[in-house]
C-alpha positions, 0 to 999 in steps of 0.5 A: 726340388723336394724340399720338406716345409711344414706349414703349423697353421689352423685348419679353420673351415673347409677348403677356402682357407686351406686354398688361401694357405696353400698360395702362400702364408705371411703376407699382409692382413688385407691381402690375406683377407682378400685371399679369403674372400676370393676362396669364400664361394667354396666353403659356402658351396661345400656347406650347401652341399652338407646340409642340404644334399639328398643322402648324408655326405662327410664334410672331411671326405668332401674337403679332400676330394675338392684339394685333390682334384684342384691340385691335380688340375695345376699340373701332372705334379701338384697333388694331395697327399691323404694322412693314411698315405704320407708314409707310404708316399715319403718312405722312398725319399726318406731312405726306409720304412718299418716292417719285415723288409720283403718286396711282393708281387700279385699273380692270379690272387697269389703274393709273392714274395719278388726280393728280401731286402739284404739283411733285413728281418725277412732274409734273416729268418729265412724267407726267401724270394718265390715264396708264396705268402699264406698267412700274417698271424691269423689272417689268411693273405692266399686266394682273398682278393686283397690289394697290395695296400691290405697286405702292406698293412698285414706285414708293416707294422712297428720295430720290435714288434712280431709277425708270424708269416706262414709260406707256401715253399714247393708243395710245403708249407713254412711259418717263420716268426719275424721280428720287424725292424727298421728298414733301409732302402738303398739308393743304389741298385748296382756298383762294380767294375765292367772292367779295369778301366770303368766303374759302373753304377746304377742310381735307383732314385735320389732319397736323403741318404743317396749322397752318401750311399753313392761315395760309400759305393764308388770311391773304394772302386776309383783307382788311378787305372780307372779312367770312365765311369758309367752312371746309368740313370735308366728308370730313375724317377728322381726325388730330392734335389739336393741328393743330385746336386752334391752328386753332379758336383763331384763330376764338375769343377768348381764354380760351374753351375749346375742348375737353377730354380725359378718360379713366380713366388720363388726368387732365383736360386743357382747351385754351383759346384764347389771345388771338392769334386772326387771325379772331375778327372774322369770320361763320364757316360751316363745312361737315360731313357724315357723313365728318367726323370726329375733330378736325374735330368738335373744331373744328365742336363748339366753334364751335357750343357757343359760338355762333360759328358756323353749321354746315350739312350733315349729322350729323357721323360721331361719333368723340369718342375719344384714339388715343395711338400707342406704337411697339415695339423691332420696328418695329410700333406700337398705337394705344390709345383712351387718353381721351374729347374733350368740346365745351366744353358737356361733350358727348361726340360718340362715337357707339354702338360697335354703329353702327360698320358700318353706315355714316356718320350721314347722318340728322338728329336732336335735339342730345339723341338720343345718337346721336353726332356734330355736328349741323348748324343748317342741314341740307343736303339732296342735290341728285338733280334730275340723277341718273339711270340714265344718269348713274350708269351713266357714272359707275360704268363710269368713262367721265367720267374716260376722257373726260376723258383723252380730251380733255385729250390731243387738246387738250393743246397748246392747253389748256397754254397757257392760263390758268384764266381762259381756260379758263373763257372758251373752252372751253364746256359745249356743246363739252365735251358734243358729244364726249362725247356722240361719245364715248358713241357710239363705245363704242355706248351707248344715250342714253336722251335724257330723262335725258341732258337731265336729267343734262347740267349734272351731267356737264358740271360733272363734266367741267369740272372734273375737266379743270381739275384735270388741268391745273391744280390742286385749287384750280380743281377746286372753284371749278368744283364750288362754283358749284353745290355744295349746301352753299355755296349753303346759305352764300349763301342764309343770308348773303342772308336774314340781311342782309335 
């Protein structure tokens, strides 16, 4: 549970006292100062190392790197957050940030611009996604060697304030003035009808604003036709507690419980669902995979302790620990596993501390096996059918989103004009896969035909819909996408078998 709680007290000297804060504040004056004559051996250590070691050292460097790497020891979770990255780290839960609203991407010291965020000062300018960036103002981006932290700090900056971007667009270049502005980042990634029948929405995270965006989304699309809903949780981090919570309540019936928290210095705390629920009516389906985390598990976990709804996929990444966020006098802040969540079962779904490293959870298992996570009713096995050397190697060179860029450039004119569903009609398959197989060609790359075949519907998918998200949105992307996704066709079949 992200729970934000600012901590305003001195710093005083070195990390003894920060340790002692950091395991609670409040208590008695004797216990605080048995608190701080545990801790006293690190200050004296850090103080002999200042003034004594062989080359000059910074005490506030030192400071830092000892929080950090104390934190990390805890538990995968628990770590420092240093004054230069607070912002960064919180603007996902925070709902949005300060700059031109672009999401860029590295190829051979190349910035691309991937996604203009809708409406954001960016897209109203004119860029576009494939753009390649050149110039912020004065300072050269192209060929330099930057990280993605150096060019964050070239293109954020203060609303109102200006930023001239210089693009390479085909062979020519574009400069565009852009006034930065506040930028929001939604939570919802896609939300629509698959048919008459079923709502389907995809959750990217739980940030302040994901309540609110999730009933703005889903409730013009509810209608007394509409008898499932699909929420796909698949890659969804989590992020704030209470966001998951108010969501699992509009599936649940008053006074059911959907999850508790627990920790040493933390009491028992139970949230339970109230009785304003909009889709306790509805056949639930929700989606996982290993990358399903945190709050999102609060939610799968719920619905499945109380049998209200099938879970489809693969076993849930495991993160069942509270992150409490403190912010210091300097800027930088912590965030301390401060409690366990359980399912309403009393399930913890933390996985092991020593498979952290070694991957997500992708295997599936017993609900008793202990090895964390949520495991799904329905297991969904990964379509390879179309995946071949030829399609991985396209894929891994980036040759797909180039195409993309490619066409959707040569077109432009033409695809502006047209609507999804015109796209959808018009453009085809066989016409999208003649260029790139021209495309192919013009970069002298060998077709093994075998595997072109079988990789044909895979790319052209992937083409398809990628164009559909340059010109349109995230929505159209994954209407695209679901017609053959693997665990939206999982939904389908189980519906159909159970209305048989």
């Amino acid at each position: 549970m992200n729970k934000e709680s600012k901590a305003f007290v001195p710093l005083l000297l070195g990390i003894s006292m920060a340790i002692g804060v950091l395991l609670g504040l409040g208590l008695g004056g004797g216990e605080n100062q048995e608190r701080s004559d545990k801790w006293e051996k690190i200050d004296q250590v850090l103080q002999y190392v200042e003034h004594d070691y062989v080359d000059s050292v910074s005490r506030n460097s030192l400071e830092e790197q000892a929080i950090s790497y104390l934190l990390q020891r805890l538990d995968p979770h628990s770590y420092y957050i240093s004054e230069d990255d607070v912002a960064r780290v919180n603007e996902p839960l925070n709902g949005g940030f300060q700059g031109i609203g672009i999401e860029f991407n590295f190829k051979s010291d190349t910035v691309y611009v991937i996604k203009t965020i809708k409406n954001g000062p960016a897209e109203k300018a004119g860029l576009l996604p494939g753009d390649k960036l050149i110039k912020a103002d004065t300072s050269v981006i192209a060929g330099q060697g930057l990280a993605t932290a150096d060019v964050m700090k070239m293109l954020k900056g203060e609303s109102g304030s200006e930023v001239r971007v210089t693009v390479l667009r085909g062979t020519g270049q574009k400069e565009f003035t852009i006034i930065r502005g506040e930028i929001e980042l939604s939570s919802i990634e896609a939300a629509y009808l698959l048919n008459d029948t079923m709502i389907y929405l995809r959750l990217e995270r739980f940030a302040k604003n994901t309540y609110d965006e999730f009933m703005e989304a889903t409730l013009p699309l509810k209608s007394s036709g509409v008898k499932h809903f699909v929420l796909d949780l698949r890659g969804n981090g989590g992020g704030y507690l209470d966001a998951a919570v108010s969501i699992a309540d509009e599936f649940l019936k008053e006074g059911l419980l959907i999850t508790y928290t627990e920790g040493k210095s933390r009491p028992r705390s139970d949230y339970v669902a109230t009785d304003k629920g909009a889709f306790e009516e509805m056949e639930l389906h929700i989606l996982i995979d290993g990358y399903t985390a945190s709050a999102s598990e609060i939610i799968a976990g719920a619905m499945q302790d109380h049998k209200r709804a099938i879970i489809y996929g693969k076993r849930s990444y495991g993160k069942g620990l509270v992150q409490e966020q403190n912010e210091w006098q300097d800027g930088s802040a912590t965030r301390l596993t401060v409690a366990r969540y359980y399912t309403p079962n009393g399930r913890s779904i933390q996985r092991p501390y020593e498979t952290f490293g070694k991957g997500v959870l992708v295997h599936t298992d017993t609900l008793e096996d202990n090895v964390g996570g949520i495991v799904p009713d329905i297991d969904v096995l990964r379509d390879t059918a179309g995946v071949t050397w030829l399609y991985a190697e396209i894929v891994h060179r980036g040759w797909i989103l180039d195409y993309v860029y490619h066409y959707r450039d040569a077109h432009y004119i033409q695809l502006k004009t047209m609507s999804f569903d015109d796209f959808e009609s018009k453009v085809s398959d066989s016409t999208l896969m003649i260029g790139f197989r021209d495309f192919l060609i013009d970069k002298e790359f060998k077709i093994n035909e075998n595997e072109w075949n079988r990789s044909s519907t895979n790319m052209a998918l992937r083409i398809r819909g990628l164009l559909a998200r340059g010109m349109f949105s995230e929505n159209e992307y994954f209407k695209i996408m679901n017609t053959e996704d693997g665990g939206v066709r999982a939904v389908f079949k189980a519906i159909k078998k159970a209305e048989v």
